[in-house]
C-alpha positions as CSV (number, residue, x, y, z in Angstrom):
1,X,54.3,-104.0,-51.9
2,X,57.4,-103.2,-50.2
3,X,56.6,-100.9,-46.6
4,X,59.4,-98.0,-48.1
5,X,57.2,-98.2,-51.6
6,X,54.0,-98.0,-50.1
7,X,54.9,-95.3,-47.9
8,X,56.6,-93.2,-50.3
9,X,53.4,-93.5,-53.1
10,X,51.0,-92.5,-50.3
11,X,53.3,-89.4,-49.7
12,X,52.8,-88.5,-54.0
13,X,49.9,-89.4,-53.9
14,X,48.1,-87.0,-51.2
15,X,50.6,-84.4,-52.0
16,X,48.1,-83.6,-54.7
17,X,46.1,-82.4,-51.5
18,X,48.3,-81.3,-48.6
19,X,51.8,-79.5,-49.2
20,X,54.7,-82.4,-49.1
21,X,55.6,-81.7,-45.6
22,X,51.6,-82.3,-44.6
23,X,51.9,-84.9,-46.8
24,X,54.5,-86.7,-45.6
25,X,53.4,-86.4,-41.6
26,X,50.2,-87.6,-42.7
27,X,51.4,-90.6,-44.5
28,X,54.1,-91.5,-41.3
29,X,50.6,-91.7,-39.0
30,X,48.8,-93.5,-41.6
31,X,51.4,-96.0,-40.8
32,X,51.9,-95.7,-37.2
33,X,48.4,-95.4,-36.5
34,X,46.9,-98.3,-38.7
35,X,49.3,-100.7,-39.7
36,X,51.7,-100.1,-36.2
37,X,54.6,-99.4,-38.7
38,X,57.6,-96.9,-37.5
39,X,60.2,-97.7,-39.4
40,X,59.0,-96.2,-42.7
41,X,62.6,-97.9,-44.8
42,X,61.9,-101.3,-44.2
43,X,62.0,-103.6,-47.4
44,X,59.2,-106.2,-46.1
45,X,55.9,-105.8,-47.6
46,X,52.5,-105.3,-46.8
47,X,50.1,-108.2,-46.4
48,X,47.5,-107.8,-48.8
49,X,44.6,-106.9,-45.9
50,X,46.8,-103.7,-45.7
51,X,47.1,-103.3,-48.7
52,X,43.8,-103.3,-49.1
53,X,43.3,-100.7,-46.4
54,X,45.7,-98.5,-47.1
55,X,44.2,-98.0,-51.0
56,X,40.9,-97.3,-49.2
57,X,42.8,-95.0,-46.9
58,X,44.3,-93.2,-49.6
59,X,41.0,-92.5,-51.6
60,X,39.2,-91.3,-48.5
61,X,42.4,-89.0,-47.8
62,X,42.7,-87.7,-51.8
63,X,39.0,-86.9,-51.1
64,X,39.7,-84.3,-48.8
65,X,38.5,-86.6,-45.9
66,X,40.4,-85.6,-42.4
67,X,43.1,-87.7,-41.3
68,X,40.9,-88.4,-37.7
69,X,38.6,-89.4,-39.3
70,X,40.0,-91.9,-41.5
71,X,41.7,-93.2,-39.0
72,X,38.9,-93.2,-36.4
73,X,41.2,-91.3,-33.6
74,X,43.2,-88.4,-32.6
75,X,46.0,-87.3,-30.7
76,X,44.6,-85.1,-27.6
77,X,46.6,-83.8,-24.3
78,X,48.8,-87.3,-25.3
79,X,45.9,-89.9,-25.2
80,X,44.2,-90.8,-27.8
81,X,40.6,-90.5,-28.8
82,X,38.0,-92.2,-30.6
83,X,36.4,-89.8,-33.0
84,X,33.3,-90.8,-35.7
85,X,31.4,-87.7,-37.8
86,X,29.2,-87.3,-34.8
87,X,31.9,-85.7,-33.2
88,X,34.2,-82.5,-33.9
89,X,38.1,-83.5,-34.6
90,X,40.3,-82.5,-30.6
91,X,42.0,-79.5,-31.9
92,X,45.1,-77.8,-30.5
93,X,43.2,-74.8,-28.7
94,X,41.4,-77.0,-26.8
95,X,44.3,-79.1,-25.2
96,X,45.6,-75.2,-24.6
97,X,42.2,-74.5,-22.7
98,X,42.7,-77.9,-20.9
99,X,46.4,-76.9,-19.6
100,X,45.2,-73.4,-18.7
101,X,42.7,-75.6,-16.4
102,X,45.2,-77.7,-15.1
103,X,47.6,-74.5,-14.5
104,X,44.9,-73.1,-12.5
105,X,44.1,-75.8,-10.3
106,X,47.2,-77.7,-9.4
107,X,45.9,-79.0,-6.5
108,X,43.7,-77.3,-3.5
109,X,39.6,-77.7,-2.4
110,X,38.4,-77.9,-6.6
111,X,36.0,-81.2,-6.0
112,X,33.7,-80.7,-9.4
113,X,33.8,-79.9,-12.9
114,X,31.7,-79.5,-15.6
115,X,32.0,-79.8,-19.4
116,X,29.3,-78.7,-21.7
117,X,29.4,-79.4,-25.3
118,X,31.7,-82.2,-24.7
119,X,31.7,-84.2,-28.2
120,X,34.3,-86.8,-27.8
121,X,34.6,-86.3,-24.1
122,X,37.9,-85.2,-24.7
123,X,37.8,-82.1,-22.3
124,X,36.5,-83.6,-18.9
125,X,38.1,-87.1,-19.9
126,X,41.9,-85.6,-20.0
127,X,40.9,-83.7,-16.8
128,X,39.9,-86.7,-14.7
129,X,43.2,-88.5,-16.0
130,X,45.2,-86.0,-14.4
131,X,43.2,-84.7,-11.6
132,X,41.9,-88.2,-10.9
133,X,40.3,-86.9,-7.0
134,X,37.9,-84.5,-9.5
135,X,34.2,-85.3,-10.1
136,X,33.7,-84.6,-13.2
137,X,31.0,-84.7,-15.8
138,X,30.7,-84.2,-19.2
139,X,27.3,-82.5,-20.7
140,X,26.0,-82.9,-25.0
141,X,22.8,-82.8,-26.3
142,X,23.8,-85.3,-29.2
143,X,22.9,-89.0,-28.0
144,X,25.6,-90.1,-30.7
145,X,28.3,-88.1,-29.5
146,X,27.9,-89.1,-25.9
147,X,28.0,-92.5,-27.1
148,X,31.6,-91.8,-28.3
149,X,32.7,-90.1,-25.1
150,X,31.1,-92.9,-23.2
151,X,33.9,-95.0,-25.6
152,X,36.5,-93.2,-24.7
153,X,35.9,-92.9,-20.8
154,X,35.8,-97.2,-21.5
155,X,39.2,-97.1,-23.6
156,X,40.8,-94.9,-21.3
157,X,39.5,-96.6,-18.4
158,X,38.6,-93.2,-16.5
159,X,35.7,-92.3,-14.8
160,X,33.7,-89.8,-16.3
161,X,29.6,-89.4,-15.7
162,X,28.2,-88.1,-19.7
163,X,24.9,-86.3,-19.5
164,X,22.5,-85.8,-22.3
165,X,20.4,-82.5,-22.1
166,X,19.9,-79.1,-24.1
167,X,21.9,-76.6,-22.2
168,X,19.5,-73.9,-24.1
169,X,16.5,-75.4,-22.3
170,X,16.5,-73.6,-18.6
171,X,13.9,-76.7,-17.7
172,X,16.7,-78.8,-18.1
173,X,19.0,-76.8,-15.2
174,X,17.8,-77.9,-11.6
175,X,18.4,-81.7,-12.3
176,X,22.3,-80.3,-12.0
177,X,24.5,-79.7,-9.3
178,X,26.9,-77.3,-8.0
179,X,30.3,-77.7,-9.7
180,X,33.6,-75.6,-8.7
181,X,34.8,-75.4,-12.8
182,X,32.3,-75.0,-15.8
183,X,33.9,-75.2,-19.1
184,X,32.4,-75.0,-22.1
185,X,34.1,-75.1,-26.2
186,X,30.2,-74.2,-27.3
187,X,28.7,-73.6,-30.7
188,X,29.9,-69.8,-32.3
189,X,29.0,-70.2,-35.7
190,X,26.0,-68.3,-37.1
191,X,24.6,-70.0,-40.6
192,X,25.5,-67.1,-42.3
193,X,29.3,-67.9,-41.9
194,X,29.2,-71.5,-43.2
195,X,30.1,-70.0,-46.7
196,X,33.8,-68.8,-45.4
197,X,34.2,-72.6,-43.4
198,X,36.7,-74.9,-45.4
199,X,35.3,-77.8,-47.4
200,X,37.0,-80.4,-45.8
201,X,34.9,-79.2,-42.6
202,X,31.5,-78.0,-43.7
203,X,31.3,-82.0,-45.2
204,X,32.6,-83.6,-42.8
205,X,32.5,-82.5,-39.1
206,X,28.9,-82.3,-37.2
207,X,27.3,-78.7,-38.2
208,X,25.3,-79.1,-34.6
209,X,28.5,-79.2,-32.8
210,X,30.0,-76.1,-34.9
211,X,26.9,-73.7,-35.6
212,X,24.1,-71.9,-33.6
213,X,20.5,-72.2,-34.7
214,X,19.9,-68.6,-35.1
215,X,22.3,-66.0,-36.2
216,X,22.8,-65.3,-32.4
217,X,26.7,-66.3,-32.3
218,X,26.4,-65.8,-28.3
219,X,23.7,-68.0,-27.7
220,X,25.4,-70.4,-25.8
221,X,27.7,-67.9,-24.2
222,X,24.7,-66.0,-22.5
223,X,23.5,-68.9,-21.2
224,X,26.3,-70.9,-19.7
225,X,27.3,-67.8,-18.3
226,X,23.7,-67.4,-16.7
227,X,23.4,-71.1,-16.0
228,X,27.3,-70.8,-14.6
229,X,26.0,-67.7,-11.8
230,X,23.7,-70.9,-10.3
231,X,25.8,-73.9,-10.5
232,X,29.2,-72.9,-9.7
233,X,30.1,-72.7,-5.9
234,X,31.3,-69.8,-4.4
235,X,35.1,-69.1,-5.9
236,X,34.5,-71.7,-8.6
237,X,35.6,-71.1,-12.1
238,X,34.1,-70.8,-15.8
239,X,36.3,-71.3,-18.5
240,X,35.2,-70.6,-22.3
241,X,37.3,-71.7,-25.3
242,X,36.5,-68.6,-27.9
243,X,36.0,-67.7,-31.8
244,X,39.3,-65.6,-31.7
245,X,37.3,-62.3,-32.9
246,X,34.1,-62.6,-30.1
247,X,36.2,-61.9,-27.2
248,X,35.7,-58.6,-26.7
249,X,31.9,-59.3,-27.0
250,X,32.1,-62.7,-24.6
251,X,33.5,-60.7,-21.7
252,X,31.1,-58.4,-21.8
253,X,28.3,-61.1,-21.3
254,X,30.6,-62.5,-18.1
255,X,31.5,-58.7,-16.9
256,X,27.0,-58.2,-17.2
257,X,27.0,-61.3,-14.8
258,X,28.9,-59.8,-12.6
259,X,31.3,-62.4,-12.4
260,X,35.1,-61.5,-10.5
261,X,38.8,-61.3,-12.3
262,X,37.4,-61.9,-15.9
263,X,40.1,-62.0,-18.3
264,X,40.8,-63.0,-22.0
265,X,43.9,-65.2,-22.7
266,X,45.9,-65.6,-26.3
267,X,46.5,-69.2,-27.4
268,X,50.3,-69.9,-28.7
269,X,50.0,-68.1,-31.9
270,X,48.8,-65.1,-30.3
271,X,44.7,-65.4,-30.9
272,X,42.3,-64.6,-28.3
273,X,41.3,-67.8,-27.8
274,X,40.4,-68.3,-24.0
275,X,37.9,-66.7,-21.1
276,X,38.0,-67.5,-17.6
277,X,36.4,-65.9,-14.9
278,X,35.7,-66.0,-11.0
279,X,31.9,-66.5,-9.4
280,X,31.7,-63.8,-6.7
């Protein structure tokens, strides 16, 4: 099967799927990312391993299966990540929440941060690689998802200490440290919601990574922020990545703990996406 051929059938064939211009990126990574094919005309063929591979590739994608997934990786803050179902897909906001970070803290006394909820690692990973003096540490209470992140601190060769504990469980708190930035893209899904989550998610990304236990959507906000007041030095900073409609509700829980310069920040399409705020 000739590389132009394959590529354009994988194209018609998921278009049934994703519009044709979805389609057609999709199809150009399958290719980059898992045969290390760019030039999508070329008239040589496929050996038959990847041929193989890429019909398995294009059922699990017809399926409704996530490209990161099926691939095993994704694109993050431009490194790449190992990602398994254990582990929420990097998405766009986040790498907006990490350059907010890095905008922040340029250079100056920050020593410390802190990730909670970190999945893939892919928050405290990206900024140890460009803040490389930081200590920083990465915080999950799934052993399976820490054993990812641990992957990716390995494949990236960066240094990154991954914790496993309930951040829920105050018991859990004085075995930390004082950090100088807390961040934190928690849980904000109540149960009741999963009915208005797409498909392709609700059967395929963790539901412990995307939804609280209780209908409480601020759970985890209440206490990060609480646990934040006690671990975060004196000036240090909390950042929150945010549902883009719990905001308003979010900054009420940091302005309660009486934390300085609390502010809400929009994303690039204009969503309330982000918190930060200042201990006193």
């Amino acid at each position: 099967m000739k590389i132009a051929n394959a590529y354009r059938g994988l194209v018609r064939q998921i278009a049934a799927v994703y519009d044709e211009r979805e389609a057609r990126n999709i199809a150009r990574l399958v290719f980059e990312d898992a045969f290390g094919v760019r030039n999508l005309n070329r008239d040589d063929g496929l050996p038959p391993e990847q041929v193989f591979k890429l019909q398995e590739i294009t059922q699990r994608l017809t399926d409704g299966e996530p490209l990161q997934y099926v691939l095993g990786q994704a694109d993050f803050y431009g490194l790449k990540f190992r990602v398994t179902r254990d582990t929420l897909i990097p998405r766009a906001e986040t790498e907006e929440l990490v350059y907010e970070i890095l905008q922040d803290h340029p250079a100056g006394p920050v020593r410390s941060a802190l990730d909670i909820g970190t999945g893939t690692g892919c928050i405290p990973l990206t900024l140890k690689h460009h803040r490389p003096n930081w200590s920083v540490e990465g915080l999950d209470v799934s052993q399976s998802a820490l054993k990812v992140a641990r992957q990716n601190a390995a494949q990236l060769g960066t240094a990154v200490n991954f914790l496993q504990a309930d951040i829920l469980d105050e018991g859990n708190w004085p075995q930390f440290p004082v950090y100088d930035i807390i961040v934190s893209n928690p849980p904000y899904i109540p149960p009741s919601e999963a009915k208005l989550m797409p498909q392709y998610v609700l059967e395929h990304e963790p539901h412990l990574a995307l939804f609280t236990a209780t209908e409480d959507a601020l759970v985890f906000y209440e206490a990060i922020a609480r646990f934040a007041k006690i671990h975060l030095s004196s000036g240090g900073m909390l950042y929150y990545e945010l549902n883009e409609f719990n905001g308003a509700e979010v900054l009420k829980i940091i302005e309660g703990q009486r934390f300085a310069e609390a502010g809400l920040k929009k994303d690039m399409s204009g969503k309330i996406r982000m918190l930060s705020a200042v201990k006193s």
